[in-house]
Structure formats: C-alpha cells, structure tokens
KOLTI-560672 format. One line per 2 residues: number of its first residue (from 1); their letters; for each residue x, y, z of C-alpha. Coordinates in pm, 1 decimal. Layout:
BEGIN
NUM	A	X/Y/Z  ...
END
This chain:
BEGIN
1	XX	-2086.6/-2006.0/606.8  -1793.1/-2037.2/437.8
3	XX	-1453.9/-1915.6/673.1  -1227.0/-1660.6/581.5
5	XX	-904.4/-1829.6/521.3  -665.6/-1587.4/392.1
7	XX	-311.8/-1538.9/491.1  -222.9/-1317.4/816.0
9	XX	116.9/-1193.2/836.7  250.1/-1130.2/1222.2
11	XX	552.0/-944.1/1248.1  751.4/-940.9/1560.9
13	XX	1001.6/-597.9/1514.8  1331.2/-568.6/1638.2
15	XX	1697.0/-518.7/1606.3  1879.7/-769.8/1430.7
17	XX	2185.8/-936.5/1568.5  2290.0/-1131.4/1918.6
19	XX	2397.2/-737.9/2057.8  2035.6/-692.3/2080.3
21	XX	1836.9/-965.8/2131.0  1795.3/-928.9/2554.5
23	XX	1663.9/-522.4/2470.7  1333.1/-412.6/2572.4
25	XX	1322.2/-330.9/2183.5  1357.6/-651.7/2082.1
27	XX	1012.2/-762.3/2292.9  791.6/-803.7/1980.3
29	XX	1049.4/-1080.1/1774.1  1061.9/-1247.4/2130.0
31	XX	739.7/-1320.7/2079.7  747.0/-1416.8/1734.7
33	XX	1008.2/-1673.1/1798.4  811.5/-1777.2/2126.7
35	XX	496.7/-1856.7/1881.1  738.8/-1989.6/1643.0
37	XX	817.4/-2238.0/1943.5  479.1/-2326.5/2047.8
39	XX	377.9/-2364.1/1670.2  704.9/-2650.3/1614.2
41	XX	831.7/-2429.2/1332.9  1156.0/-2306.0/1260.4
43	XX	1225.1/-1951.9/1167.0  1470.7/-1923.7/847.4
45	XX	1568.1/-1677.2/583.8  1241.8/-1573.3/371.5
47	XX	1385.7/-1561.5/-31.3  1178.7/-1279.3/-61.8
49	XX	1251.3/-1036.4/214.9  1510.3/-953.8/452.4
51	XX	1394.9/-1147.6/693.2  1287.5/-1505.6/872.2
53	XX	932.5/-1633.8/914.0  763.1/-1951.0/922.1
55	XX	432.8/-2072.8/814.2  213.9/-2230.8/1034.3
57	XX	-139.8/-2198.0/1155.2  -241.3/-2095.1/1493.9
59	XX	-383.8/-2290.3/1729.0  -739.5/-2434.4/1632.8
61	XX	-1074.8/-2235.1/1591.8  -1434.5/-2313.2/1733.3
63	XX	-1558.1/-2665.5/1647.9  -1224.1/-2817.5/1629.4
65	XX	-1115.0/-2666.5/1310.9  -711.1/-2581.0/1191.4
67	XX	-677.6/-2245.7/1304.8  -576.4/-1916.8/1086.3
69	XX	-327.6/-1938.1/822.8  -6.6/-1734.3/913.8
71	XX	321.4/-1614.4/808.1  522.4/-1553.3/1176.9
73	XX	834.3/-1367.7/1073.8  1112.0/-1059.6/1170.1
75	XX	1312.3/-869.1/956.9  1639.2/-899.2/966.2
77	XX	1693.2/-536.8/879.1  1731.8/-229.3/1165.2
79	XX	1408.1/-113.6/1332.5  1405.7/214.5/1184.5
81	XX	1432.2/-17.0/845.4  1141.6/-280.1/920.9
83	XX	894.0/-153.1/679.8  1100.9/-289.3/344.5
85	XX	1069.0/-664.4/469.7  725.7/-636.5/642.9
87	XX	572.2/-485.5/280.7  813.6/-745.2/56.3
89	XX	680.0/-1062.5/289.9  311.6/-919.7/231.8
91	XX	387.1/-868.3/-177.1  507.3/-1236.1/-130.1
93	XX	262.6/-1402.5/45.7  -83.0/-1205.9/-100.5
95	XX	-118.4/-1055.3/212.5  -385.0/-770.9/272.5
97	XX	-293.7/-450.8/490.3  -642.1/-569.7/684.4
99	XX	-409.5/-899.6/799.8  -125.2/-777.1/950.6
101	XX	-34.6/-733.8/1277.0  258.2/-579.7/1359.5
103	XX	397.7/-654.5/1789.3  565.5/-399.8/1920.2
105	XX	744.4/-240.9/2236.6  554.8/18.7/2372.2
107	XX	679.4/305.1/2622.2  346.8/446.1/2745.2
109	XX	229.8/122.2/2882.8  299.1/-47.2/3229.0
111	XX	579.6/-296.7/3170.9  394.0/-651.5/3159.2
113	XX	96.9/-546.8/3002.8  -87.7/-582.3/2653.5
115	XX	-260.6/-349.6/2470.0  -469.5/-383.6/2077.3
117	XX	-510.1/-142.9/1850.6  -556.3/-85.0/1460.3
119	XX	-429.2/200.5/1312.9  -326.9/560.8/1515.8
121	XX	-15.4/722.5/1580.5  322.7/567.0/1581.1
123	XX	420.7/729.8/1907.2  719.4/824.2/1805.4
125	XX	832.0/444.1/1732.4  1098.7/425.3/1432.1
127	XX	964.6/51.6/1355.5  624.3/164.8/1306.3
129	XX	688.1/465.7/1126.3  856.1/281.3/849.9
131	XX	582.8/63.7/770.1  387.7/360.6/785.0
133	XX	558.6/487.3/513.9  611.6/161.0/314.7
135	XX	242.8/58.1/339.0  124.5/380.2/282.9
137	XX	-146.9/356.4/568.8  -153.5/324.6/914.2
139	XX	-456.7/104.7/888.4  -299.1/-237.6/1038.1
141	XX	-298.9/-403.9/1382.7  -79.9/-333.6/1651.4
143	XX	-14.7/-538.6/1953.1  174.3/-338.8/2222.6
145	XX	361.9/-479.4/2442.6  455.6/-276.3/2732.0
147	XX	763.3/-223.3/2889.0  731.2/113.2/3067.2
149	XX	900.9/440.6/3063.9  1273.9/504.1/3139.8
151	XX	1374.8/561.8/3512.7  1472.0/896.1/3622.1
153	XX	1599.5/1116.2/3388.4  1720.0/784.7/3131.0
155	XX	1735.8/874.3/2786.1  1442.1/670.3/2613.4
157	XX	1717.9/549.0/2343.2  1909.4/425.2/2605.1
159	XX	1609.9/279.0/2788.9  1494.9/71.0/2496.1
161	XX	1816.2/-32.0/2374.9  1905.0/-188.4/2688.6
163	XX	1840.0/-590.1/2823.6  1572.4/-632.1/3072.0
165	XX	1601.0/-615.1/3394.0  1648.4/-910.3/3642.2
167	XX	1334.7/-836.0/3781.6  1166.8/-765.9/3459.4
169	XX	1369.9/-1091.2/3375.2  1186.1/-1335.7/3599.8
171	XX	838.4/-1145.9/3461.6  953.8/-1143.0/3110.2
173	XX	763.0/-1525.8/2996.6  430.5/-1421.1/3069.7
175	XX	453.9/-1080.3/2832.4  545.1/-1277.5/2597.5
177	XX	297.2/-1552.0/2639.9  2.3/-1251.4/2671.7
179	XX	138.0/-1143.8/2386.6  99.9/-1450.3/2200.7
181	XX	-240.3/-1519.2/2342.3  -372.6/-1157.4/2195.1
183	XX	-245.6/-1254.3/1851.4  -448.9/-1528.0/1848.4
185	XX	-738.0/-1391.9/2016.8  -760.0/-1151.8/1750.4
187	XX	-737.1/-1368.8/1482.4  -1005.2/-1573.0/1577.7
189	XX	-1251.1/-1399.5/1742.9  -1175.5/-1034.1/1644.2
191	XX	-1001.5/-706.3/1739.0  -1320.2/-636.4/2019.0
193	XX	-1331.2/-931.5/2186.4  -965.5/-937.6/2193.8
195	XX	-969.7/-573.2/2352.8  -1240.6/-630.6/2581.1
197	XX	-1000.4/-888.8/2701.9  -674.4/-793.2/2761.9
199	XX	-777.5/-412.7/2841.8  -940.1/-561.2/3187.0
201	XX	-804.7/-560.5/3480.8  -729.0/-953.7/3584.0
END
C-alpha cells in the first residue's frame, strides 16, 4: 500500500512579539515551538510568508517508518491577521486545506484540556476567522487547547490577553505536551482515533 506522504502544515496562532508571548492567546505557538524543540529544529523567517516554521517530520509511524512530513510554523503577523501567512505558507509548500491543522486557545474548554475537531464555527476567535476567510472554507483541523473562561465578570479580551497564571504556570508543560501528542496522533492514525483519545476522561 503505498503511504500518503504529502506535506501537513501545523500552525501554532498567536500574537507576535515578547509583550505577548506568556498570554493564554499565545497557547497554540507555545506548542509549535515546544514541537519545534522536541523535533531539534529551529524556527526562522519563512521567505514566503510572514512568518517562522521549520520542516521536520514527526515522530515515526507503525513499523518503524519516518513519520509525516510537516511544515511547524507561526505567523508573525497579529491574530486577527493569521490567515495571510497560514494561506501564503500553504501556496508555498503545496499544501492541501485537508492537511492543516491549525492549534488554538479555546475559551469554552476546561483549562488543561484538549479537544479535535475539523471544520465548525470559529467561536468567536479572530485567528480562526481569518483563515476562514483567506481559505475560503472552514474545512481544516483544529486542535483546541483549553484555557477556560474569564473569572468573574473579566472581560474575555482581557482574559486572553493576559500571562498565565502561577498556578496555571506550574500546569502549563503538560497542555502543551497533550497538545503536541494530539497533533501527532492525528497525523498518524487519524482525526477518530485521535478524538476517541483525548475526549476520554484519563
């Protein structure tokens, strides 16, 4: 059987900038850069787009073989502005609307936990909307990365555009490491089996 080996682009959204990098915004490049980590590449300024990324492949599939072929990156541009480098990378690299996945902070789920998807809503997220609107489709992964819903009477703005908190702090590696394991659940053994996963309670 011969294995699919086209290009998957994960994008890890964000605001750009050391002003932002602690917020609960920023969650989804965190992970990028963690992967980036793991992986022993170094994200630098794509040519292309306005952003960094990396090529690598991810981890190894069944049987010992070099796992998927990916393009980690984050744009470099403003959330609400993410769809311009997240469509120019995919022009770039020949990458289908089928393989991208696109991680994301997400207000409606439990801070610490992971959630899969493909396609829905936006939920009112400005990252997501834009590349909505530069795809033209909604039809692409989503890995949502929860981080809870404002205390109080908090403006959600405010909420997400704030750093972590200490507590959330000392909590804050194994998000991101979930969220790295779901990426490459999915891309290697499907958007299912990578649900059934990290949708039960452990």
């Amino acid at each position: 059987m011969e294995i699919d080996d086209d290009p998957w682009l994960v994008a890890g959204l964000g605001n750009p900038g050391p002003r932002y990098a602690g917020n609960r915004h920023n969650v989804g490049a965190m992970v990028v850069a963690e992967m980036a980590a793991g992986a022993g590449v170094k994200l630098s300024a794509a040519r292309q787009a306005r952003a960094v990324s990396a090529e690598t492949r991810l981890g190894t599939l069944p049987g010992g073989r070099p796992g998927r072929r990916v393009v980690l990156a984050t744009p470099l541009d403003f959330m609400n502005l993410s769809g311009g480098p997240v469509s120019g990378l995919m022009k770039y690299h020949g990458i289908d609307v089928d393989h991208l996945v696109v991680l994301h902070d997400e207000l409606d789920i439990d801070f610490g936990a992971v959630r899969l998807k493909k396609g829905g809503g936006e939920g009112g997220h400005n990252g997501l909307r834009s590349i909505t609107q530069s795809l033209g489709t909604k039809d692409y992964h989503r890995i949502r990365l929860g981080i809870g819903r404002p205390p109080g009477r908090m403006d959600v703005a405010d909420f997400v555009l704030r750093d972590f908190s200490p507590t959330e702090r000392a909590e804050l590696p194994f998000l991101l490491g979930d969220g790295a394991d779901a990426v490459e659940r999915l891309l290697h053994h499907g958007l299912e089996a990578a649900q059934q996963f990290h949708h039960s309670p452990r």
